[in-house]
Every structure is written in structure tokens, then in C-alpha cells.
N, C-alpha and C positions, 0 to 999 in steps of 0.2 A: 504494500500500500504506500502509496508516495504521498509525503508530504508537504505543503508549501506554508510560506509565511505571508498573516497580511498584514496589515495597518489598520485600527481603528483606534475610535475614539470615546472614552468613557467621562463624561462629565467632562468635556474640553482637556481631558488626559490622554496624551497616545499609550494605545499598547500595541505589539509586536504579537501577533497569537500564529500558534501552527495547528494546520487542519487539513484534514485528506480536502480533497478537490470535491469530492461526493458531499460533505458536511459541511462546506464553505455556506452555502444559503442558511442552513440551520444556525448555523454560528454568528454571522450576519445581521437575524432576527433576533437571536440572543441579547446578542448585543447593544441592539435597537431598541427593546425591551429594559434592559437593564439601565440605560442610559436615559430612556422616557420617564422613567422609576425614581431613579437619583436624582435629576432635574424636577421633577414634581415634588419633592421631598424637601429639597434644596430652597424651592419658590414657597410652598408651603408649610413651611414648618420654622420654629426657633432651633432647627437641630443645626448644627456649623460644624463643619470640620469632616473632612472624604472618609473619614473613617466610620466617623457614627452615621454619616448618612449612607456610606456603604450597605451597616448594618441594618439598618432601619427598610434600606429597598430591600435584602435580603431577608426580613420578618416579613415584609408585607408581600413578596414574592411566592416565601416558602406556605401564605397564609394561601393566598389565590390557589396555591396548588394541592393545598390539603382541600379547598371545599371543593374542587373538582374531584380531585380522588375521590371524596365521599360523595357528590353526586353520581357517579359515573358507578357506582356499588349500589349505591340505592337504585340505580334503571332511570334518575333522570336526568343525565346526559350522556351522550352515543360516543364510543371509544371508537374515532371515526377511521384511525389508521388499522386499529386491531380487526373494524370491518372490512374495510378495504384489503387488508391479508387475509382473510376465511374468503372474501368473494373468490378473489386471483386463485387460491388454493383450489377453491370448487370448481372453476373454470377450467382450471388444467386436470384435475378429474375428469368432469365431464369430458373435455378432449381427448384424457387417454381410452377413454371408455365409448367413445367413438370411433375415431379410430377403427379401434379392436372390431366394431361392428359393421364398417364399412369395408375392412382389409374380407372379412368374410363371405 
């Protein structure tokens, strides 16, 4: 797996991050994310200083991701990648199982 380095920006801070070519978008959004977060924090709040507001995006981050986890447990919100992998699965099922019935 090859890796490259990019350039971004967290709260007007460069960082240097390395990521296969395939996770570049994901990391990208991360990022985008994390830095919409810090700046919201930054505008709104008396918190001062990259560090506590680091941590403050990172409460409120790891907060958004627990009430999904618990949504997506209770049935009300759809784990739309975990669907999207059972469809692809079933499809290439289905495919080998045609196949088999057309070679015949």
C-alpha cells in the first residue's frame, strides 16, 4: 500500500498527515470536520488556548458519535455503508448463482 503526504490545515495550523491514496477523501472530511468543530468552539465559547479547545471539539465529537452508535442499535438510523456491503455481497451471489444456471 503506498503512501503519500498532504498539507492541511487545523484551526489556521498546518499539518503534514500521511495517507494511502484510497483514504485521502476520508481524511480530507476529517479534517474539515475537525476544523469546523475547533472554529465553532473557538467563536463560541470563553475556552482559549488549541489545546482545551482541541479537547472540547474532541468531547463534542466523540459525543455526536456515541448518539449515533446508539441510534443506529436502536433501528433508528440506517448503517448506510454496512448496507451498501450486504447489497454488493448479495449481488455477487446472485451473479455466481446465475451464472451456474445459464452455463447449464
Amino acid at each position: 500500500m503506498t503512501t503519500k503526504q498532504i498539507e492541511v490545515s487545523i484551526l489556521e495550523v498546518p499539518y503534514r498527515l500521511a495517507c494511502s491514496p484510497e483514504t485521502e477523501g476520508a481524511l480530507l472530511e476529517a479534517v474539515a470536520r475537525v476544523d469546523a468543530e475547533m472554529k465553532k468552539i473557538r467563536g463560541n465559547s470563553n475556552v482559549r488556548g488549541t489545546d482545551r479547545i482541541a479537547v472540547m471539539a474532541a468531547l463534542s465529537l466523540a459525543s455526536e458519535l456515541l448518539k449515533l452508535q446508539s441510534s443506529v442499535r436502536h433501528g433508528e438510523a440506517f448503517p448506510a455503508e454496512e448496507i451498501r456491503r450486504t447489497m454488493q455481497q448479495m449481488n455477487e451471489q446472485l451473479g455466481t448463482v446465475i451464472e451456474q444456471y445459464s452455463v447449464q
